[in-house]
C-alpha positions as CSV (number, residue, x, y, z in Angstrom):
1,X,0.0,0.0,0.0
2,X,0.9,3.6,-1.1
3,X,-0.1,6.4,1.6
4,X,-1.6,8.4,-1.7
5,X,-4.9,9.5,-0.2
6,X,-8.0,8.8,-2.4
7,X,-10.9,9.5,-1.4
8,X,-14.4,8.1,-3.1
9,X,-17.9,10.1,-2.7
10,X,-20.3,7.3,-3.3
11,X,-21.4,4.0,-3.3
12,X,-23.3,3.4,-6.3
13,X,-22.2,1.2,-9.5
14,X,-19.6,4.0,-10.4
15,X,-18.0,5.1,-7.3
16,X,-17.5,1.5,-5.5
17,X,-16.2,-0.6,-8.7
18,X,-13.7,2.3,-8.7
19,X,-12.7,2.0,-5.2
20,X,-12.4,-2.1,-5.3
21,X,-10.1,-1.8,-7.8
22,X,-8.1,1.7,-6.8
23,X,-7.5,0.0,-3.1
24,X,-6.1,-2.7,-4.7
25,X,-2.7,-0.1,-4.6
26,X,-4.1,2.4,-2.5
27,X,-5.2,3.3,0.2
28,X,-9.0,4.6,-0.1
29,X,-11.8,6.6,1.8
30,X,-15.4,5.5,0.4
31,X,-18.1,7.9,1.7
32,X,-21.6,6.9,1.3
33,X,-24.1,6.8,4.4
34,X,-25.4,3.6,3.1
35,X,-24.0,0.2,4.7
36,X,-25.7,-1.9,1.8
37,X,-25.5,-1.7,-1.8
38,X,-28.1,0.3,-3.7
39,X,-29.0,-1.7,-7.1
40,X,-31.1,0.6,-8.2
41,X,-31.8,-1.3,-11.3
42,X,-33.9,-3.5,-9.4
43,X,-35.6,-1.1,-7.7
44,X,-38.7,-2.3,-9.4
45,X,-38.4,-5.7,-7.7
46,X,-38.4,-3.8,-4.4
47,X,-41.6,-2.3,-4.9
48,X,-43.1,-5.3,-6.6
49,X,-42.3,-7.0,-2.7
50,X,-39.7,-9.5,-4.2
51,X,-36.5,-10.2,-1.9
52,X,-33.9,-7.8,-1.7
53,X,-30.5,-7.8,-3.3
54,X,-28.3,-6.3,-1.4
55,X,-25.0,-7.0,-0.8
56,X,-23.2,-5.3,2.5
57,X,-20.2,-2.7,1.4
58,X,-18.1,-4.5,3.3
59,X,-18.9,-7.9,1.2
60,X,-17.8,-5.9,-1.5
61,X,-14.7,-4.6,-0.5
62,X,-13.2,-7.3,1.5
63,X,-9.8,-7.7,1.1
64,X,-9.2,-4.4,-0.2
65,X,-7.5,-1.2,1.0
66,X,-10.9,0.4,1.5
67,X,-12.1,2.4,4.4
68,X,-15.6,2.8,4.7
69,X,-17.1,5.9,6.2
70,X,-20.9,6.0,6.9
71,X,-21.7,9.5,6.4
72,X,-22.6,11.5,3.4
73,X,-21.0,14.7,2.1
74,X,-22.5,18.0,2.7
75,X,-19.1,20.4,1.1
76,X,-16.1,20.3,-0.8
77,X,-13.6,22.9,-0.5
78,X,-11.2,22.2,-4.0
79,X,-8.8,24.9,-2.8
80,X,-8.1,22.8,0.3
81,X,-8.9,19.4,-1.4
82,X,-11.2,18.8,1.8
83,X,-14.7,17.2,2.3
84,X,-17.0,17.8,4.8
85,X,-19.5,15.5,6.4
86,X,-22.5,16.1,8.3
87,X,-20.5,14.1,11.1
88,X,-18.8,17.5,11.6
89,X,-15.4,15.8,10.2
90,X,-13.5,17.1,7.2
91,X,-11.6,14.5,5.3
92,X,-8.6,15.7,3.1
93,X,-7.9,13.7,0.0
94,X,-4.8,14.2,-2.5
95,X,-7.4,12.5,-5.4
96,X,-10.9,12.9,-5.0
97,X,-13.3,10.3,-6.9
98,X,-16.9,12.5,-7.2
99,X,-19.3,9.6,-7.6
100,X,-22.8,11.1,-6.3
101,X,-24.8,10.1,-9.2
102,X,-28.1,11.0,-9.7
103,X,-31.4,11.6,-8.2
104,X,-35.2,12.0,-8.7
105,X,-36.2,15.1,-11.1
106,X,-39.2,16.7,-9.5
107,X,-39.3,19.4,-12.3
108,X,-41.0,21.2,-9.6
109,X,-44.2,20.6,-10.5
110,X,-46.9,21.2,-7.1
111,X,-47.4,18.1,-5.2
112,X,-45.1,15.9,-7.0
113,X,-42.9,15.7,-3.9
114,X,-45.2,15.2,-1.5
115,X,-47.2,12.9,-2.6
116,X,-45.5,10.6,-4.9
117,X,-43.5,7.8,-4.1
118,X,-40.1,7.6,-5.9
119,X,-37.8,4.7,-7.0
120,X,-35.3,5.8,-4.5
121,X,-38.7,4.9,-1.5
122,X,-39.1,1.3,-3.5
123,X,-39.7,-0.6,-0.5
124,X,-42.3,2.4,1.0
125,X,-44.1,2.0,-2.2
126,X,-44.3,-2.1,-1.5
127,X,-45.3,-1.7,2.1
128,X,-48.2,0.5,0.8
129,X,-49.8,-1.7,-1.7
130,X,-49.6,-4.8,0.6
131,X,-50.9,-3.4,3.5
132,X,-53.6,-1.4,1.7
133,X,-57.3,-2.4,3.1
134,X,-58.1,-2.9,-0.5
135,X,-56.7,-2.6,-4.2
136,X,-57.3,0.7,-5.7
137,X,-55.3,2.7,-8.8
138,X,-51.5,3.5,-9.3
139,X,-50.2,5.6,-11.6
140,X,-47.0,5.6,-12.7
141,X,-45.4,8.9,-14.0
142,X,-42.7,8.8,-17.0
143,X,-42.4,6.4,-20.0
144,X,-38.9,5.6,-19.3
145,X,-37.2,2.2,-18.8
146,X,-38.3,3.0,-14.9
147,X,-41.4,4.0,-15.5
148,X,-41.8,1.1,-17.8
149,X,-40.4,-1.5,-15.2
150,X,-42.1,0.0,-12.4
151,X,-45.4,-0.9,-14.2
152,X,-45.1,-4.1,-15.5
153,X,-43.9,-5.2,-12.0
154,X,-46.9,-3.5,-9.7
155,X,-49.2,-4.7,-12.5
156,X,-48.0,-8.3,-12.8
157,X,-47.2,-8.7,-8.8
158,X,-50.7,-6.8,-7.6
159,X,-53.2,-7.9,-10.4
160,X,-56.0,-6.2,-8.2
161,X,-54.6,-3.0,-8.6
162,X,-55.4,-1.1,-11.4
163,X,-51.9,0.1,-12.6
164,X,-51.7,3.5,-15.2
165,X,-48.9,4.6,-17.3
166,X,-48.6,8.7,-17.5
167,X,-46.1,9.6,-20.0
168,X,-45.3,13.8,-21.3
169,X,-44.5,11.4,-24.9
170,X,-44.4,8.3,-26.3
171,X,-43.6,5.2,-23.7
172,X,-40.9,3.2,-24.7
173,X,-40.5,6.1,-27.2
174,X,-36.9,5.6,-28.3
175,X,-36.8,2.0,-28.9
176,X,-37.4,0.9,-32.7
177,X,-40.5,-0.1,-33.7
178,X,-40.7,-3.8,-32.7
179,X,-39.4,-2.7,-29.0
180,X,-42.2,0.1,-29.0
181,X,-44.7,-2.8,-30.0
182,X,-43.6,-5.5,-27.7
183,X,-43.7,-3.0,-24.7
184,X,-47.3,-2.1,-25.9
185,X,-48.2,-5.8,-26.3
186,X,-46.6,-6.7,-22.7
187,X,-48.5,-3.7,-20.9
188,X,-51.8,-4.8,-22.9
189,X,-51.6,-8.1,-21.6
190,X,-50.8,-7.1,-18.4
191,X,-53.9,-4.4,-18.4
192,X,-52.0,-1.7,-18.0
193,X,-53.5,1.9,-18.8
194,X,-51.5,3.9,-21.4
195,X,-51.6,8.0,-21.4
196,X,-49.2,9.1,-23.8
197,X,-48.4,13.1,-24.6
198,X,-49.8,13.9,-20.9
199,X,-47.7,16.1,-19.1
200,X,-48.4,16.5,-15.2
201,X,-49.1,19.6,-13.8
202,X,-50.1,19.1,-10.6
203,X,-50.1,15.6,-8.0
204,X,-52.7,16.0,-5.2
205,X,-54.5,13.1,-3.3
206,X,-56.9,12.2,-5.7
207,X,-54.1,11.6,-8.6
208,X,-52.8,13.6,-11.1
209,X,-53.8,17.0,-13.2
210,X,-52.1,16.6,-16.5
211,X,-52.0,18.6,-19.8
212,X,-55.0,16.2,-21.0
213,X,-57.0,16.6,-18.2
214,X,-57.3,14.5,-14.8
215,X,-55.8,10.9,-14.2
216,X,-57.4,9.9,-10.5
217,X,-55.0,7.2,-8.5
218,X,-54.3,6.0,-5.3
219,X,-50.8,5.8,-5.3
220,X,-48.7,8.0,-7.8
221,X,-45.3,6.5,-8.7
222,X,-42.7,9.3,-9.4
223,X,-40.4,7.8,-12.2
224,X,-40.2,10.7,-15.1
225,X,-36.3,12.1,-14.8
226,X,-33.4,11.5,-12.9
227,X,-30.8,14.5,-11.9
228,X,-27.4,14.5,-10.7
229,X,-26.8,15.6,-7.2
230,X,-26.1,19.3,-6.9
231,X,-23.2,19.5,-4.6
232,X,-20.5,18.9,-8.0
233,X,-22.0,23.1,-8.8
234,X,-22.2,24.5,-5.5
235,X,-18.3,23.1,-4.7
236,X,-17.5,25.2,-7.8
237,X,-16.8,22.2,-10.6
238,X,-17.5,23.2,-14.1
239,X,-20.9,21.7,-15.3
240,X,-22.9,21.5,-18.0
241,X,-26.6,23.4,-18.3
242,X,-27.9,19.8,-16.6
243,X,-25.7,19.9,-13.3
244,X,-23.3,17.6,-14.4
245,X,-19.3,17.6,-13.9
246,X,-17.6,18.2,-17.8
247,X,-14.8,16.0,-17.5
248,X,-11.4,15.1,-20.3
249,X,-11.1,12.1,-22.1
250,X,-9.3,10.6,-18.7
251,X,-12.6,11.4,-16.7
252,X,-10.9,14.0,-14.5
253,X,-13.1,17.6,-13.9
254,X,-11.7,20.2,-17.1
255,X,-11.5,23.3,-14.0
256,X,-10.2,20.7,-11.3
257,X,-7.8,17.8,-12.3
258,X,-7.2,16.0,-8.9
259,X,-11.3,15.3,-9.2
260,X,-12.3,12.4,-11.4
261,X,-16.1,12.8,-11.9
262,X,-18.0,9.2,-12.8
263,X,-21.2,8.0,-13.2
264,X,-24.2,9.9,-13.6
265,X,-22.5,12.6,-12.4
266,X,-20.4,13.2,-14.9
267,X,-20.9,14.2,-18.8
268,X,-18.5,12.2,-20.7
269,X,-18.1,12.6,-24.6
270,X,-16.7,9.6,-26.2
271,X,-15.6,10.2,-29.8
272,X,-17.8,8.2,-32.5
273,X,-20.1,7.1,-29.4
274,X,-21.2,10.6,-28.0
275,X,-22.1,12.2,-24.6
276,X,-23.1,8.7,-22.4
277,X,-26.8,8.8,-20.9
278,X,-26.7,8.3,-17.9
279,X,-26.9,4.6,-16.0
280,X,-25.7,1.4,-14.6
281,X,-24.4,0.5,-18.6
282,X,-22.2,3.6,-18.6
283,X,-21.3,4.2,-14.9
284,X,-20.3,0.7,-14.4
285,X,-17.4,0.8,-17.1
286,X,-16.2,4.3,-16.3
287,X,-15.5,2.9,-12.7
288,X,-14.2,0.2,-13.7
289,X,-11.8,2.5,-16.1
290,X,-11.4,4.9,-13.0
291,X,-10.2,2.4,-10.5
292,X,-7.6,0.7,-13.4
293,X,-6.3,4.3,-14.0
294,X,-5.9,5.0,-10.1
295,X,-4.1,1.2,-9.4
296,X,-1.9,2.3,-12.2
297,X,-3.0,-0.4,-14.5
298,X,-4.1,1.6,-17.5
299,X,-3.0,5.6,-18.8
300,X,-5.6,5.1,-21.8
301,X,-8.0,7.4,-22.3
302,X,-11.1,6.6,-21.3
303,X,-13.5,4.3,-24.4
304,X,-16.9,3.1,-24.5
305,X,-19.2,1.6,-27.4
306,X,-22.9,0.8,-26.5
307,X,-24.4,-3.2,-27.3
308,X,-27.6,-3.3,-26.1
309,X,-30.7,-2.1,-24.0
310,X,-32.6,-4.6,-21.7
311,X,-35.7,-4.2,-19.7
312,X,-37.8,-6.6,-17.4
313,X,-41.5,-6.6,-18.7
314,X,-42.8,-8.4,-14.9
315,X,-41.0,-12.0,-13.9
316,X,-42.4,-13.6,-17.2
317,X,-41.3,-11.3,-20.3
318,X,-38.5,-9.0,-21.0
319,X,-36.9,-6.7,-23.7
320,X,-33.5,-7.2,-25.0
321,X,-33.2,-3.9,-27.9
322,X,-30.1,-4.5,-30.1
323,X,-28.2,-1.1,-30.2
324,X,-25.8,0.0,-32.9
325,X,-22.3,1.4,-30.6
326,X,-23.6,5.3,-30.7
327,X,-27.0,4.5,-29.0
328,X,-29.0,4.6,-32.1
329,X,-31.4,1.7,-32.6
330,X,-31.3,-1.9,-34.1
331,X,-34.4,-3.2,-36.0
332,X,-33.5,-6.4,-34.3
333,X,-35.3,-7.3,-30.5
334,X,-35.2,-10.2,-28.1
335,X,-38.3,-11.5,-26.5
336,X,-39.3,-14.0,-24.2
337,X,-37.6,-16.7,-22.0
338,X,-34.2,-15.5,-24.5
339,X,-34.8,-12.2,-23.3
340,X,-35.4,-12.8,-19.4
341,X,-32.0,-14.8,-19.2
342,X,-30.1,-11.8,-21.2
343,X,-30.9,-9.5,-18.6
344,X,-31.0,-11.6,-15.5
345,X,-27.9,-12.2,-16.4
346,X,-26.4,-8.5,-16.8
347,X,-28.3,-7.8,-13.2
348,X,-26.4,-10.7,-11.2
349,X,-23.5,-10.0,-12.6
350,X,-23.3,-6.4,-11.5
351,X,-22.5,-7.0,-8.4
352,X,-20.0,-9.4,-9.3
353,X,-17.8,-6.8,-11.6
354,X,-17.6,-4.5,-8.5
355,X,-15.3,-6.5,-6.8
């Protein structure tokens, strides 16, 4: 072990693959309040009332040079390469690893906060339908892959709910057409309510005020945008108009070089591939990339090519969208029992590449 002080903010896919591998030379700080792992792609199963997969941070880091501090970061001071917790401590870094990812959009629309259950409150949202006296509506807000999972899980898990779909566009609205029609068929199936092109305006207890009039519900499921935590612009890192960190081609901050910035947190522009959306398929690798960099294994800038998109549909479908290495759409899709396997197995083995 060096005594090269790194120092990781986060725990998510991003910031702990990149602190397994860095403490392999190093020795590393890893703040995140959390004592579990957060797979927030199976968030969905949490609210659906499956079993848990969580993993302890320690599991994941045994037998490596990592410290872990429960806290979570409330400052930065990049003058005095400092963070401070809301423990009251200030830990002082030589490289700091800015990992904070992202968080629920509320867009500030009136209600939406208060009232609507976000993925990052999955196992609230569970607790609610199975302990409520009797099955009423949810809506889920957004057409994204969340959105999308969130509904086909509720729906398949608690068939006596009636489960809605709220989307501003189309749902599903950036796969190719056969993706677009096998989400459709899925949802159908499943007796899932479509509203596409119906922005919300309002959430209050009865449901939802929208651009094409009211949507009652229950339960309103918040799943329309993520955004990445604000503390990367107040510290004083140069970001883009969304809030996140602009970063070179080695994934270190353009206005402060001892901070890489990774994950969701970070807009990365890969030549021929383009600025990465955010996500466990983009903040997984630059981790990965990260922590080889700060072991010393790799000085190569940093490279990424897209293969594919996959959703779960409920336990019994699933879509696997064949991807051309830009993000642009395939013709070509993946159904069924084909499909299910494809993605189960890029969710278990996660947690397996963070090590």
């Amino acid at each position: 072990m060096t005594e090269k002080q790194i120092v990781v903010l986060g725990a998510g896919y991003a910031g702990l693959s990149a602190a397994t591998r860095a403490g392999r030379r190093h020795r590393v700080t890893l703040i995140a309040p959390e004592a579990r792992f957060l797979h927030r792609v199976r968030q969905h199963e949490t609210a659906a009332g499956h079993p848990e997969h969580r993993p302890t941070l320690a599991e994941v880091t045994r037998r490596r040079g990592v410290r872990h501090v429960r806290a979570r970061a409330t400052g930065l001071d990049l003058a005095a390469r400092k963070v401070f917790l809301d423990t009251g401590e200030a830990v002082a870094y030589d490289t700091l690893v800015y990992a904070l990812g992202s968080r629920t959009a509320w867009h500030a629309v009136p209600g939406a906060e208060r009232h609507a259950y976000p993925a990052e409150r999955a196992a609230e949202l569970g607790e609610r339908l199975r302990t409520a006296g009797r099955p009423g509506t949810v809506a889920v807000v957004g057409g994204g892959a969340t959105g999308i999972e969130l509904a086909t899980e509720l729906a398949e898990a608690h068939p006596g709910w009636r489960v809605r779909i709220v989307a501003a566009g189309q749902v599903g609205g950036w796969f190719s057409a056969r993706g677009r029609g096998h989400v459709r068929t899925v949802m159908t199936r499943l007796g899932i309510e479509v509203h596409e092109r119906s922005t919300v305006t309002e959430v209050d207890t009865e449901g939802l005020r929208t651009s094409a009039g009211r949507i009652p519900a229950d339960v309103v499921v918040w799943a329309a945008a993520m955004e990445p935590h604000p503390l990367a612009a107040e510290a004083g890192l140069t970001v883009d108009p969304g809030g996140r960190a602009l970063v070179d081609d080695h994934l270190r901050s353009v206005s402060h070089p001892e901070v890489h910035v990774i994950g969701d947190a970070a807009a990365v522009t890969v030549p021929g591939t383009g600025t990465l959306r955010m996500g466990c398929a983009t903040a997984l690798p630059m981790g990965g990339y990260l922590g080889k960099v700060l072991a010393g294994r790799t000085d190569k800038p940093f490279a990424f090519r897209y293969t594919l998109q996959c959703l779960s549909l409920g336990r019994r479908e699933a879509l696997v969208q064949l991807i051309h290495g830009d993000d642009s759409m395939r013709p070509s899709i993946l159904t069924g029992r084909t499909a299910r396997l494809i993605k189960a197995a890029i969710v278990n083995g996660v947690v397996l590449a963070l090590r």
